[in-house]
C-alpha positions as CSV (number, residue, x, y, z in Angstrom):
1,X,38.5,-54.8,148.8
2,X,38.6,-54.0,145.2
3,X,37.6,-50.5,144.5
4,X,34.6,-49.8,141.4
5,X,36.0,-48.7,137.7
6,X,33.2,-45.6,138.6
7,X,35.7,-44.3,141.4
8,X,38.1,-43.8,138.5
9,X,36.2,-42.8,136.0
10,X,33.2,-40.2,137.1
11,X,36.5,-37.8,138.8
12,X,37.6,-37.3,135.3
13,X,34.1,-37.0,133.8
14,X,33.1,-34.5,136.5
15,X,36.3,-32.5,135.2
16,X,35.2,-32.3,132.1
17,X,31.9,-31.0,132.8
18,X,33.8,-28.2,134.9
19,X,35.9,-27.9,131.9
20,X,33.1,-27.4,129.6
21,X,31.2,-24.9,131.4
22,X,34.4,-23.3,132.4
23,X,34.7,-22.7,128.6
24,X,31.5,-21.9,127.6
25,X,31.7,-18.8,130.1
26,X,34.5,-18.0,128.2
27,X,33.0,-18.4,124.8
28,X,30.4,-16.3,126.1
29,X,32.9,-13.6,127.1
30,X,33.5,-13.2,130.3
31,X,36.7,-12.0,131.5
32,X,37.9,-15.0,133.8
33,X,41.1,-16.4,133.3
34,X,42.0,-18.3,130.6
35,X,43.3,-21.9,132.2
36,X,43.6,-24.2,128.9
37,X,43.0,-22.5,125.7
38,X,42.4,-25.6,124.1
39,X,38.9,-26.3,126.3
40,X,37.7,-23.2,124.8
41,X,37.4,-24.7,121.4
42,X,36.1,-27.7,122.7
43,X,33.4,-27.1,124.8
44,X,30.7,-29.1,122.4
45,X,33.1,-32.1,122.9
46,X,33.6,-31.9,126.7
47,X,30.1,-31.6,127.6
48,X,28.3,-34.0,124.8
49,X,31.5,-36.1,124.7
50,X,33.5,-36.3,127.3
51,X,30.9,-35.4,130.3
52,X,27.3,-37.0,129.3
53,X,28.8,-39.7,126.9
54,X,30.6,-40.8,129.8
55,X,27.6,-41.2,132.5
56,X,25.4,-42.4,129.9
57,X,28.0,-45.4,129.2
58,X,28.7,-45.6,133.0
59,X,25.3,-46.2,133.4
60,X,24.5,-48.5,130.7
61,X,27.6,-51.4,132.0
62,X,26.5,-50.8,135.6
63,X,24.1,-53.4,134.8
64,X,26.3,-55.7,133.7
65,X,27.8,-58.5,135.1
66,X,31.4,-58.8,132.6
67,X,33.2,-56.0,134.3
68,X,35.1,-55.7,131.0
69,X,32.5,-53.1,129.3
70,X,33.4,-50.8,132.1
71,X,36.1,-50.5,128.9
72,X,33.3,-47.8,127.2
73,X,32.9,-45.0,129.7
74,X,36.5,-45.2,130.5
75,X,37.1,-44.9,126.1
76,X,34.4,-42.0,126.5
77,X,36.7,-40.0,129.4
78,X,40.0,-40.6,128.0
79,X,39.1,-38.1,125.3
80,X,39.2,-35.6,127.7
81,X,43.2,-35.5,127.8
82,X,43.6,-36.2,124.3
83,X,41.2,-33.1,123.9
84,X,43.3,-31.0,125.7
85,X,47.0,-32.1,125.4
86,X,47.5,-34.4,121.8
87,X,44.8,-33.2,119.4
88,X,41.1,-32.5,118.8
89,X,41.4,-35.6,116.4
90,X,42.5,-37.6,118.9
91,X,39.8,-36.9,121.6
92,X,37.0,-37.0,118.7
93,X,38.5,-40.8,117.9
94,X,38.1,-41.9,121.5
95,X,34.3,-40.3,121.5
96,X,33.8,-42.2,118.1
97,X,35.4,-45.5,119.2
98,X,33.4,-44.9,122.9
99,X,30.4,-44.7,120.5
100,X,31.1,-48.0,118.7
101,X,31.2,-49.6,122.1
102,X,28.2,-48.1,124.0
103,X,26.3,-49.3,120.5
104,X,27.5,-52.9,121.0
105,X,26.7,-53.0,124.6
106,X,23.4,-51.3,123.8
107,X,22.7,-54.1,120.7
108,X,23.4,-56.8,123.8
109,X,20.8,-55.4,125.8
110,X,18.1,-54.9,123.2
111,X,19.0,-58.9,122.2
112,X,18.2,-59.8,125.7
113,X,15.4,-57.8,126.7
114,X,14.2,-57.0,123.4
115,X,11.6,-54.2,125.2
116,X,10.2,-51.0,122.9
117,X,12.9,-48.8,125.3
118,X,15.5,-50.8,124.5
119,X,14.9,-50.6,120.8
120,X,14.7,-46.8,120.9
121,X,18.3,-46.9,122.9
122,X,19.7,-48.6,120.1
123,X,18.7,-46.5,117.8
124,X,20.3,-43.6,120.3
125,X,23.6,-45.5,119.9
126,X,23.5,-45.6,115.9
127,X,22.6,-41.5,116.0
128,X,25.3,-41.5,118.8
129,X,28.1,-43.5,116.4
130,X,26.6,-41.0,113.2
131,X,27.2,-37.4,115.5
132,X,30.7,-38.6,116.7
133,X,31.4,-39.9,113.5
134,X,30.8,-36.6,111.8
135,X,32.5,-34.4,114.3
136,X,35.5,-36.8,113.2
137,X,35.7,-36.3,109.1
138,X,35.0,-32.7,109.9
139,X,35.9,-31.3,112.9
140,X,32.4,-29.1,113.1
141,X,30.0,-29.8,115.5
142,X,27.2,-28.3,113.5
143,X,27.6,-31.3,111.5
144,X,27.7,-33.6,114.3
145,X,24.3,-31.6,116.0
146,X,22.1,-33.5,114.4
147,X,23.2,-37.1,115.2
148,X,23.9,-36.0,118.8
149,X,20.2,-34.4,119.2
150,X,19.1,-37.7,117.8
151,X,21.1,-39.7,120.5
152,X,19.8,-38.1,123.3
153,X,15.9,-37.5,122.1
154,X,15.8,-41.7,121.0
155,X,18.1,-42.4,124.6
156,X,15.9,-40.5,127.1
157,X,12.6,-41.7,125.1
158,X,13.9,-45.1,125.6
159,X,15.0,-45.3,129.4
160,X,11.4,-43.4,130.1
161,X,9.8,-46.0,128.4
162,X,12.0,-49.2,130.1
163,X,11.3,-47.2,133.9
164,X,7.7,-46.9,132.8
165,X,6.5,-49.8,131.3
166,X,4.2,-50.6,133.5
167,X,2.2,-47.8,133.0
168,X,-1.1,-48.7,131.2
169,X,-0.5,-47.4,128.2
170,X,-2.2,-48.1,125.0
171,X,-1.0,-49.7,121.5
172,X,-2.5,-46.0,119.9
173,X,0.0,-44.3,122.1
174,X,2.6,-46.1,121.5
175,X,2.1,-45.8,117.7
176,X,1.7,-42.4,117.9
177,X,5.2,-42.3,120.1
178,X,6.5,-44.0,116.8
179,X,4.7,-41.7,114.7
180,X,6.3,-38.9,116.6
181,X,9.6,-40.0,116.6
182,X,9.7,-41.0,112.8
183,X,8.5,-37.7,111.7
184,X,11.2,-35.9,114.3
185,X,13.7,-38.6,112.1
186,X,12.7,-36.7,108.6
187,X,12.9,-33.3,110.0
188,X,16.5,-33.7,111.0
189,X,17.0,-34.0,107.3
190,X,14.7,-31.1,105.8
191,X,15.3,-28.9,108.9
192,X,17.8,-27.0,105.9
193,X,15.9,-27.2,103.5
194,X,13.4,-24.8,104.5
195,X,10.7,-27.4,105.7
196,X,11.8,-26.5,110.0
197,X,8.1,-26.8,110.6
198,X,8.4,-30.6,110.9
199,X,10.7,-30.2,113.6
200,X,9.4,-27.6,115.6
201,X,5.7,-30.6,115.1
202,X,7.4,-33.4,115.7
203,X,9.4,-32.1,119.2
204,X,6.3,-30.7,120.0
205,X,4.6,-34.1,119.8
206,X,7.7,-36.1,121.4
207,X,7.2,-33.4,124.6
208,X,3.2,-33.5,125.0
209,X,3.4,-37.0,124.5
210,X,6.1,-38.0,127.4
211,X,4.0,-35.4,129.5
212,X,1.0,-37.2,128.9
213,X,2.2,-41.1,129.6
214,X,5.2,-40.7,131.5
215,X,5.0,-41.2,135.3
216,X,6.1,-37.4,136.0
217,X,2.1,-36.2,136.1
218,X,1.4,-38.7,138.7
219,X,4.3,-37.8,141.1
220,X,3.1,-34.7,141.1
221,X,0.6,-35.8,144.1
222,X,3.5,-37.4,145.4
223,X,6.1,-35.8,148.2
224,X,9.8,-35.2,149.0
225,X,12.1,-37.1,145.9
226,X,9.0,-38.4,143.8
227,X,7.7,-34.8,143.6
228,X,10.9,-33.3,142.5
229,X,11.4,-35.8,140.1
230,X,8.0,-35.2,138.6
231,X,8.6,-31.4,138.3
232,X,12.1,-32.0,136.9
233,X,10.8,-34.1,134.3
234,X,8.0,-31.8,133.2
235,X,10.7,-29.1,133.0
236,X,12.6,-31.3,130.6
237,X,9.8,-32.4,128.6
238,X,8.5,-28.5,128.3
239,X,12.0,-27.3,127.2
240,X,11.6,-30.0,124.0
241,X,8.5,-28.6,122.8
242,X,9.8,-25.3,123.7
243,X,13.2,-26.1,121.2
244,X,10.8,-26.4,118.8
245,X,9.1,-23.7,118.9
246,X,12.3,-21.6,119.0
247,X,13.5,-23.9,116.1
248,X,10.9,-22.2,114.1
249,X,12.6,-18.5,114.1
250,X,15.7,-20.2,112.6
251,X,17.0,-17.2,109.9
252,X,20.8,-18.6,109.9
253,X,21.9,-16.7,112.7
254,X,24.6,-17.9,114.8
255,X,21.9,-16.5,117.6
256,X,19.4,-18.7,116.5
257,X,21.8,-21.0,116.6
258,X,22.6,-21.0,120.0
259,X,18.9,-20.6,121.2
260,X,18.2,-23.7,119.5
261,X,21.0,-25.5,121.0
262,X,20.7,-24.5,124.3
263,X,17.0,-24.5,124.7
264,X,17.5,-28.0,124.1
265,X,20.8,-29.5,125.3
266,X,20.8,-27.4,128.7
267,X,16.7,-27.0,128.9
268,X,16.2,-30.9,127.8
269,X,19.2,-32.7,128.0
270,X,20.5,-31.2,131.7
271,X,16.9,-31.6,133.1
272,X,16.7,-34.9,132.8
273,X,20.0,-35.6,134.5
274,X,19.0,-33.3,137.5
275,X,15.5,-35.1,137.4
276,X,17.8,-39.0,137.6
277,X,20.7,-37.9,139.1
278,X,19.7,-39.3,143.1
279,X,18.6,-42.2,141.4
280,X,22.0,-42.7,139.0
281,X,24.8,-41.4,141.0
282,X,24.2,-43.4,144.4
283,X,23.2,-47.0,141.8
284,X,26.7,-45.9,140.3
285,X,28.4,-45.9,143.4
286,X,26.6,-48.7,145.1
287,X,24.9,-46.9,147.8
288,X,21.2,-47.7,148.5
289,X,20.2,-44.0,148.8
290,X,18.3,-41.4,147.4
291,X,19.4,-38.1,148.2
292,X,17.1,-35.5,148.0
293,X,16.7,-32.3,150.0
294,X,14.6,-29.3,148.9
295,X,17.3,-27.1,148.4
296,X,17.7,-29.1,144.9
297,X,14.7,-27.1,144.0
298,X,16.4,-23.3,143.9
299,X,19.1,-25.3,141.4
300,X,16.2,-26.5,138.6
301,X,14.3,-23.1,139.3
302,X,17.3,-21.6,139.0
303,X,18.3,-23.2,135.7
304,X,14.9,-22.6,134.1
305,X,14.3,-19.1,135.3
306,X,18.4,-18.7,133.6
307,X,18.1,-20.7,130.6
308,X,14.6,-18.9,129.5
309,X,16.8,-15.1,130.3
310,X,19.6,-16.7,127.7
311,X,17.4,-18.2,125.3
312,X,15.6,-14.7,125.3
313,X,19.0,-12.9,125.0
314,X,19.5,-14.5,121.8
315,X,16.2,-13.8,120.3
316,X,16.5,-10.2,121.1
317,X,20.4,-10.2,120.4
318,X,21.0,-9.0,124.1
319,X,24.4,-10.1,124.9
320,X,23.9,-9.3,128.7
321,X,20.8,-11.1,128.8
322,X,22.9,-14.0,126.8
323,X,25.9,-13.7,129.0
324,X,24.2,-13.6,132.4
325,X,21.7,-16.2,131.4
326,X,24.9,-18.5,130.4
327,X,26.5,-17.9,133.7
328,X,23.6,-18.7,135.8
329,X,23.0,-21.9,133.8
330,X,26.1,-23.5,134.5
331,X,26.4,-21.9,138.0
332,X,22.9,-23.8,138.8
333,X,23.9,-27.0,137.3
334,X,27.4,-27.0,138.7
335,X,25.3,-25.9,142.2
336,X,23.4,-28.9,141.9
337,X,25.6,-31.8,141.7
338,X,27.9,-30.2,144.4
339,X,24.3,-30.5,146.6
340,X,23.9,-33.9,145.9
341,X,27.7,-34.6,146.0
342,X,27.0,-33.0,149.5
343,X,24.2,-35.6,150.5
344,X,26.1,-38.8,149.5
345,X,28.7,-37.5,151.4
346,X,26.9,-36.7,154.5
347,X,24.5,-40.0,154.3
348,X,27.9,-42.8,154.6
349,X,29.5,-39.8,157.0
350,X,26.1,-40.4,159.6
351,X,25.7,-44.1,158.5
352,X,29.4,-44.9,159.6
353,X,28.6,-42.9,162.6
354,X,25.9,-45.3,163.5
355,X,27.7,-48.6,162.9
């Protein structure tokens, strides 16, 4: 019995998630002990990079029949001990070269389904290539935000859209999606140059837009799984427009900064991994399942409820309110995936039982 590439490679990419928040707790400065300097520096890298880059790759050559392209995600995860024990130039190569991969794989796909989503995940890969490629020339992943916030915004647009695209929804809307996410294109590049306004619009429009056509309003009236993934989703969706609304207070400071990043890479980014991940981790592993139990619930309540006390922190410049906010974001996110590592387990432990 030959054993998946994913048994390798999600161990690893699960490390570097507890890696990452690991060292954002300690960036954040609380007094835990200090296992790998190194992670500390490299917390943007292990959670963009090393973590997401990975299960977004993974999930992308899942699909695919040539076995072969299970080469990206295992690219993407290698950069986790090149991070941490050669150099940060090393690890930022593997997410660049990762990158180049995921973009051919995603160019394939386009050619052969040649659907709206699929043109918008394209367009995630080239951003993708762009952010990594930055954080390689200069080390700084301010320069490499931009690109990375373009990855996920065009990524996540584009796999709502191919799970949707049945919906009924009209050629106006999806101009205006294009619209939207053309204007949220040009902001990236005015953003510093004083015109932050057309980001703060443009997210704005991206989030009531997806809350509008996506599926997520209509599993509302749903139960069980479909609910939660409705609620999840709206989270997400609310925690884009509310990036850019927070994006608008943007003075320079390192505060801001943070907001700004947070609001949307743990309010956007994570949501929408808690909203897919009973969905992605059992197709991963090959399980017909869908684990869901309420208890997910107090995880994304308590990430929202955590995330809105950080984001807050920072506006007021309460480090507390900051610190505690932090901990409880990565303690809920880190709560959640051991729940629904729990559930896969127990699901093959009681199906084997019944053999």
């Amino acid at each position: 019995m030959k054993i998946k590439p994913i048994y390798f490679i999600l161990p690893f990419a699960i490390l570097s998630l507890l890696l990452g928040v690991y060292a954002g707790w300690l960036r954040l400065g609380w007094g835990i002990p200090v296992v790998h300097s190194q992670a500390i520096a490299q917390h943007g890298a292990l959670m963009v990079g090393s973590f997401l880059g990975t299960l977004i790759a993974a999930e992308r050559v899942a699909m695919l029949k040539n076995k072969s392209w299970w080469l990206v995600p295992a690219i993407f995860v290698s950069s986790l001990p090149l991070l941490l024990h050669v150099s940060p130039s090393a690890g930022y190569g593997a997410l660049l070269l990762g990158s180049i991969g995921y973009f051919i794989v995603s160019t394939r796909a386009y050619q052969h389904y040649r659907f709206t989503g699929d043109a918008l995940l394209l367009a995630g890969a080239i951003f993708q290539v762009a952010g990594h490629l930055a954080l390689y020339f200069t080390s700084s992943f301010a320069m490499a935000f931009a690109g990375w916030m373009a990855f996920f915004v065009f990524t996540i647009v584009g796999e709502r859209l191919n799970l949707t695209r049945f919906l009924p929804v009209t050629k106006r809307d999806h101009w205006e999606l294009l619209v939207w996410l053309g204007g949220f294109l040009i902001s990236i590049f005015l953003y510093h140059k004083g015109y932050g306004i057309v980001l703060t619009i443009t997210l704005i429009g991206i989030g009531q837009w997806l809350i509008k056509n996506d599926i997520a309003r209509r599993n509302l009236n749903k139960k069980g799984s479909y609910q939660f993934l409705g609620i999840t989703l709206l989270s997400g969706y609310a925690w884009l427009m509310l990036t850019g609304v927070v994006a608008l207070s943007n003075n320079g400071s390192p505060w801001i900064y943070d907001a700004i990043l947070h609001a949307f890479f743990v309010g956007f980014v994570l949501s929408m991994i808690m909203a897919h991940a009973p969905i992605i981790f059992p197709s991963l592993l090959g399980l017909s399942i869908k684990p869901f139990h309420p208890f997910l619930y107090v995880w994304v309540g308590l990430l929202q409820v955590s995330l809105l006390a950080r984001v807050l922190g920072d506006l007021s410049q309460s480090l507390s309110l900051r610190q505690w906010g932090g901990l409880l974001n990565g303690s809920a996110f880190l709560g959640y995936l051991a729940t629904i590592i729990y559930l896969i387990i127990k699901h093959k432990y009681n199906h084997r039982n019944h053999v």
